[in-house]
N, C-alpha and C positions, 0 to 999 in steps of 0.2 A: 344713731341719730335718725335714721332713716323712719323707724317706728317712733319713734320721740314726734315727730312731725307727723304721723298718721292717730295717735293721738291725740296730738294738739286741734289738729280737724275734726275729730269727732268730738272733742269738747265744746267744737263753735257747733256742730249738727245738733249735741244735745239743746242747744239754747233756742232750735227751731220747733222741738216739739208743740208748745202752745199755739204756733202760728197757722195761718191759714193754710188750710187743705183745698183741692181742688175735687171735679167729684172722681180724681183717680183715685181716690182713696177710700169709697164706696166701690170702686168697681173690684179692686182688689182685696177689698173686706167682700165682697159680692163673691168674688172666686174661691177665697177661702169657706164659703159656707158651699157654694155647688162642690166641690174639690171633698166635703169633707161629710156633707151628709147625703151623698147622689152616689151611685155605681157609676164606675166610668162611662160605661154605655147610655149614661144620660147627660155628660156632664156637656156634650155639645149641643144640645137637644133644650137643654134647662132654658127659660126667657121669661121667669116670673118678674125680675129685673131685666129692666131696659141697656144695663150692663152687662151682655151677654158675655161666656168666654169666648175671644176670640183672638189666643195666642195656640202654637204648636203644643204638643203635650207633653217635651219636659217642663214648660213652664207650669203646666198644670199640673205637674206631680211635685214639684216645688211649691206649689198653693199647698197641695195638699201637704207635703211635709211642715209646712208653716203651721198648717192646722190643727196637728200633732201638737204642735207646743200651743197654738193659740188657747184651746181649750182649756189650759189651766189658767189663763189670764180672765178670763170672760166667754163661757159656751152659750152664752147669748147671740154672740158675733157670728156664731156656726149655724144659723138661721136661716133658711133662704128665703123667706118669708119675711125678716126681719130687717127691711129696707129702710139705707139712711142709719143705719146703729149705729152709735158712735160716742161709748160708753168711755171713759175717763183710761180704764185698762184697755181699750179696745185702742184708744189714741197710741197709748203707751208702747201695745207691742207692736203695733203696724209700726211705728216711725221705729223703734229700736229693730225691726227686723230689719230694715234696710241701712240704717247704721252698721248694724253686726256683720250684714252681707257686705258692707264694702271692705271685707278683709279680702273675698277674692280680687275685689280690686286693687288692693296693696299689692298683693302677693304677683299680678299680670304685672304692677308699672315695676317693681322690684325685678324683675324677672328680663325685663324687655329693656330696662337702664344697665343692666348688670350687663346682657350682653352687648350690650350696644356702645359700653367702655372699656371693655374688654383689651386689654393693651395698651391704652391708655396714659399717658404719664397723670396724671389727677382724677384718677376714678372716681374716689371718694366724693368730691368736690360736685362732681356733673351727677353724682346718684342724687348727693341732696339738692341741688338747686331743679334737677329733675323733677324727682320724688316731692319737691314743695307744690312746681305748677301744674303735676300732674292730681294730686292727692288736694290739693285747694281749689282744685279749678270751681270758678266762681259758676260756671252752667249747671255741673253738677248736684254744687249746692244750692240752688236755684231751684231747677227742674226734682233732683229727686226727694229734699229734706225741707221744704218749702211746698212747693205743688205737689210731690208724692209722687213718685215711680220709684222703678230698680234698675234704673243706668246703670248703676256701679257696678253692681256683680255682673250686669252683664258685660258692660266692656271689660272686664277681670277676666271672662272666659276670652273675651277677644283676643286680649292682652298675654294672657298664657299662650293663647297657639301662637301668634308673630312671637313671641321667645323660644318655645319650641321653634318654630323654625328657623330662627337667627342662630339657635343650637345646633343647627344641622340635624332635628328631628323629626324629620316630614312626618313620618305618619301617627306621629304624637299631636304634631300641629293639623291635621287633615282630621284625625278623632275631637280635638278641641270644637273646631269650627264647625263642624260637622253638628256636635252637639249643641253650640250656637246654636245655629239653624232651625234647630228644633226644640229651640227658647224663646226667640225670638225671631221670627223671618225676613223681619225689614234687613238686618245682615247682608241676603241675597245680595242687596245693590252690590258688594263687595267679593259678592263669590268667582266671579269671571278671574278677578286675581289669582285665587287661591288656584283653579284650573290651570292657569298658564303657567304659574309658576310651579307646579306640583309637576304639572307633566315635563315640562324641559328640564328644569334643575331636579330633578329627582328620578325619574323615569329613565327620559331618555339621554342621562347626564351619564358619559363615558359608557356609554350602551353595546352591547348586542343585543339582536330582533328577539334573543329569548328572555335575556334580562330585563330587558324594557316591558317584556309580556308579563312577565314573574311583580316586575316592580307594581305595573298595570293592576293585576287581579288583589296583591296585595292592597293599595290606597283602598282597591273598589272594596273590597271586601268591608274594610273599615268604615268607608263612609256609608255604606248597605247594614251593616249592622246595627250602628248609631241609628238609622230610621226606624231599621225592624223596630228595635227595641221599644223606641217613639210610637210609632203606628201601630205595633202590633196590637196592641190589644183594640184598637178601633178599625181593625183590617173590614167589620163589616159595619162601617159608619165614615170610611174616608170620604164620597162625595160631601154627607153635611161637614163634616172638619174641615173642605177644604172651601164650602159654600162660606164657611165663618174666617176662616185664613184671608180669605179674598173677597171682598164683597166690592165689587169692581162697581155695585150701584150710587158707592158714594163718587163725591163730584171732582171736577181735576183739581181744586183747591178745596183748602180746609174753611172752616169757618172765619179766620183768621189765616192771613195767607203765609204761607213762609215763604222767607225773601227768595224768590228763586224764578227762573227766566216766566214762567206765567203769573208771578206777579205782576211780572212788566207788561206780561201780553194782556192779561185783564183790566190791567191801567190803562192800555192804549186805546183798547177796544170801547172802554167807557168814556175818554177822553174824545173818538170820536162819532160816539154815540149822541156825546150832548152838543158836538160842535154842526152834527150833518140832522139835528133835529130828531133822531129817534128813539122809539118807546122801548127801554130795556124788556129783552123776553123772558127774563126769571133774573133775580136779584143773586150775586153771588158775592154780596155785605150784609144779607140779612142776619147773619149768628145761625142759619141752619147747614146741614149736613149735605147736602143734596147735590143731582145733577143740573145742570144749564146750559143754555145755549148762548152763546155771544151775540151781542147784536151787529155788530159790522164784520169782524176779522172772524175766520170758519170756526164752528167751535172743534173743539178735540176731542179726541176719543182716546181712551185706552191704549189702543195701538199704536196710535201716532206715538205719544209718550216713550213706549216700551222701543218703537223703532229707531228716536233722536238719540233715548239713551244709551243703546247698543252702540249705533256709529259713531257717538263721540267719545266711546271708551273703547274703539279698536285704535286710536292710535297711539294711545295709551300700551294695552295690552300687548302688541306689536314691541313696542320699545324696550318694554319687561323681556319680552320672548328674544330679541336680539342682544341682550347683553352678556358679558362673558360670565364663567363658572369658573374660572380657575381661582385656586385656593387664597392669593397673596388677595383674590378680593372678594373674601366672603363677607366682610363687613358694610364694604360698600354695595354687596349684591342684596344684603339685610338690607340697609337703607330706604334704596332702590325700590325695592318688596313693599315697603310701607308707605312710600310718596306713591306708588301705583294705588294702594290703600285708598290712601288720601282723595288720590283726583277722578278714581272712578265713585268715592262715596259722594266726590261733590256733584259728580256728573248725575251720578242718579238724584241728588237733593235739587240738584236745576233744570233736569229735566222728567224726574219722576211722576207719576199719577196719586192725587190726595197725599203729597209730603209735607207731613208734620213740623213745624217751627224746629222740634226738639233733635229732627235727625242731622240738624249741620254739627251735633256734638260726636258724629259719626264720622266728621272730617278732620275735628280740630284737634279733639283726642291725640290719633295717631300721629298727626302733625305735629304736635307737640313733644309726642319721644325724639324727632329730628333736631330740637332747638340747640338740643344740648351740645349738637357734635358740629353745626354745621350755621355759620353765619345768616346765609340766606332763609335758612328753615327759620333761623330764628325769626328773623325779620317777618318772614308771613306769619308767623306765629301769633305776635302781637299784632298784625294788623288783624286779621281774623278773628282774635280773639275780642279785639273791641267791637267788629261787627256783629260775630255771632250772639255774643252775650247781650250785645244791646237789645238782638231781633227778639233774644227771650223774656224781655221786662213786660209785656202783653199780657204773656201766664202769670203773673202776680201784679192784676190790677186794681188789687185793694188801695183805697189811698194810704190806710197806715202802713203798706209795705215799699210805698217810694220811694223814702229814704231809705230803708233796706237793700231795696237793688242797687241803688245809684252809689251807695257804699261799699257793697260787694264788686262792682264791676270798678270803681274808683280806683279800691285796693288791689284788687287784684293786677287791673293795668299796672300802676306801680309797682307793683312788686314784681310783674312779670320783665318788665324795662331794668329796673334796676340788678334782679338776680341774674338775664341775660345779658345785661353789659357786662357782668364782672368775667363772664366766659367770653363773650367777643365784642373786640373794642370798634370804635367807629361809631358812626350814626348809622341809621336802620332805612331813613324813610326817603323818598323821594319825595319832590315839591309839592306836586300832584295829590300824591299819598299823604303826605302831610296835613293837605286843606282840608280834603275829604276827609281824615281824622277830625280835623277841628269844626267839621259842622256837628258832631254831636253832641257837643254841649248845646247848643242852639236848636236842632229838633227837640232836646229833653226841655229846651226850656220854655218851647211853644206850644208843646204835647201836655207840660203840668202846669203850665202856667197862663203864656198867652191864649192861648186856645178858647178857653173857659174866660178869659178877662174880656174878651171884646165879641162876646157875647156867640159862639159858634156851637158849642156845648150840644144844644137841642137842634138848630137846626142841620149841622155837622156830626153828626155824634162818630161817625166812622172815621175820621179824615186824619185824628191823630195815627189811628191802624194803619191807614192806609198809606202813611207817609213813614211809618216804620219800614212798613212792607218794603215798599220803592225803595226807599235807602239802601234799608241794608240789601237789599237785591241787589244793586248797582253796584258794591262792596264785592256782595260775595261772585258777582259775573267776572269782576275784576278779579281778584286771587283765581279764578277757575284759569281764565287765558293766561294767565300771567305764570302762573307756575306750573303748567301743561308747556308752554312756550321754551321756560326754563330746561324743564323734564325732557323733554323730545330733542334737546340741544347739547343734552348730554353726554360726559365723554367716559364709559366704562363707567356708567350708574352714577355717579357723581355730578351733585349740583356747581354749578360756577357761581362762586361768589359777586354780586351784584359790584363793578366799579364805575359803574355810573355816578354822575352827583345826587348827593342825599340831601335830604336837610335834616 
């Protein structure tokens, strides 16, 4: 059934092929043609397109392996010169490449529900109600089969290493992530996990000073070779690789903010920019990429960023590092592993530098293999996931796609409610949480409809963004305390069930 259901999704992805692309889908028709007609030694160097590469270089031997096959669909597309191509077969096999790649994605949730029911009295039951909202998730089909990327395979690799190590195979799972890493680098947010967890429960779990050393050189070796491998052949072009990995000139938000705590700080900072009379010093609503400086509250730097984020993922890290390893709780030590996952990905998503709308599917994801087993996960599950999904209806601002979204994210709420009440019974929400839920019918219905009626259109044109942004920022600040709170209160890695009043 399991595969019966990962078909059934990719028969609703085929229906998206026609639909609107965003210009990700130049950039990685752009990669396939640098990838596939440049020697590596150029391929970071290449800027005839304004969509330079700048991911790690397995993903870039993945273009080029794409392009291997691309060439019998259309070697027109293998152009780099050939900007904007977007030939009818050129559609065809970009959207069916990342269809075809969400089998590593099958293969990560299969792999990380199998363990994670493992003794189990209804395995069966929690793989498919798992396997449905992991493999439907409605961001997924949003962001990658609609606006176009490769989420899927890549949280497939994520997905395989947390199973490997819920297998008790660390350095299966440390070669997994590792090669992440060097797929895609946004990951890092998450890597301080793998570190804590690698070195205590693996290393120095039932140790002597030599074993612990032996185990040591062993991960290193792994994770040092997975880069060779990566790097090596740009060993004399790593500063530009790393000039394009990092280009720290763009601004702390994106062009569109994703919801996360400098949203808020942006909103305040213009709220009392216009209340204390003064002239903003660069626009940070314009639709450009750029850096700015705040006009009232200090602006930020890089560092600051990089510094919030650390200290609010040590007490985090800390509580992973304090928990026990003995056997009777390997499952719940698995768990454990993934809500660290979770709240340091949200930490870097609320307090990161230039983060993307698209990286809170970096929290909910993992949060989501928790539903299955554990009431509370459930419950943030679905809060979460109505926020994060809302914060993604931005990227598909076409108006023939608003019914689209608002259908997608419709059904999927229901369906995520109803397959997790039949695993845990009770109500989910709190009062609080409850209302908060029920104003988004009311921003969707101000943002498509009032907004534009009573004439704000032209002279507002950013305000519906901007009230996404807020929202869901507010949302997602909420779930970050809330299930840190939970987390850090924990007894032997294990969440407590919420018995507070719900509604």
């Amino acid at each position: 059934m399991f595969w019966h259901i990962f078909l059934l999704v990719s028969g609703v992805k085929l229906l998206f092929i026609p639909a609107y692309r965003s210009t990700d889908f130049e950039v990685h028709r752009n990669w396939l043609a640098i990838t596939h007609s440049l020697p590596p030694s150029r391929w970071y160097y290449e800027k005839t397109s304004e969509w330079t590469l700048d991911y790690p270089p397995f993903f870039a031997y993945f273009e080029w392996f794409l392009s291997q096959v691309a060439k019998s669909f259309d070697p027109r597309m293998l152009d780099v010169k050939n900007l904007n191509y977007a030939s009818e077969q050129t559609i065809v096999f970009q959207r069916f490449s990342v269809i075809v790649t969400d089998v590593i994605y099958a293969l990560g949730v299969r792999r990380c529900l199998r363990a994670l029911t493992a003794g189990s009295g209804n395995p069966s039951r929690s793989i498919l109600i798992g396997g449905a909202l992991l493999l439907g998730n409605a961001g997924l089909l949003m962001v990658d089969h609609i606006h176009f990327q490769y989420n899927g395979f890549l949280f497939g690799v994520l997905l395989l290493s947390i199973g490997a190590l819920m297998e008790n195979r660390p350095l299966q799972a440390a070669l997994l992530f590792a090669a992440l890493l060097n797929l895609k680098h946004i990951f890092i947010y998450v890597a301080p996990v793998y570190m804590v967890y690698l070195l205590r429960f693996y290393c120095l779990r039932d140790f002597t000073i030599g074993q612990a050393l032996v185990k040591l050189i062993k991960l290193g070796t792994v994770v040092l070779g997975v880069c060779l491998l990566s790097f090596g052949p740009f060993y004399e072009h790593i500063p530009q690789v790393l000039s394009r990995l990092f280009p720290f000139k763009r601004g702390l938000t994106h062009a569109y903010w994703a919801p996360n705590f400098w949203a808020l700080y942006n909103t305040a900072d213009k709220a009392l920019a216009v209340t204390l009379g003064r002239v903003a010093k660069a626009s940070s609503t314009g639709g450009l990429v750029q850096t700015f400086e705040h006009t009232v509250l200090p602006s930020i730097s890089p560092a600051v960023t990089f510094a919030l984020t650390g200290l609010f993922m040590i007490p985090v890290l800390l509580k992973l590092w304090s928990l026990k390893s003995s056997p009777p709780s390997t499952v719940s030590l698995a768990r454990s592993f993934v809500r660290a996952i979770v709240l340091c990905g949200c930490t870097s998503f609320l307090f990161g530098w230039h983060v993307h709308e698209k990286a809170i599917l970096m929290v909910l994801i993992p949060l989501t293999l928790l539903a299955i087993n554990n009431a509370n996960d459930a419950r943030w599950t679905i809060f979460l996931g109505v926020v994060a999904h809302y914060s993604l209806f931005p990227l598909l601002f076409k108006p023939e796609l608003t019914l689209v979204k608002i259908s997608l994210h419709v059904v999927y709420t229901a369906l995520s409610v109803l397959l997790l009440k039949l695993l845990h019974r009770g109500t989910f929400f709190r009062t609080v949480e409850f209302l908060y839920l029920a104003g988004f019918p009311v921003l969707c219905t101000y943002e498509n409809v009032v907004h534009e009626a009573i004439g704000l259109r032209d002279r507002l044109p950013f305000l519906p963004l901007l009230l996404t942004s807020v929202y869901c920022a507010v949302g997602v600040l909420y779930f970050w305390v809330s299930y840190q709170v939970s987390f850090l209160g924990t007894n032997g890695g294990e969440m407590v069930t919420e018995r507070k009043k719900t509604k």
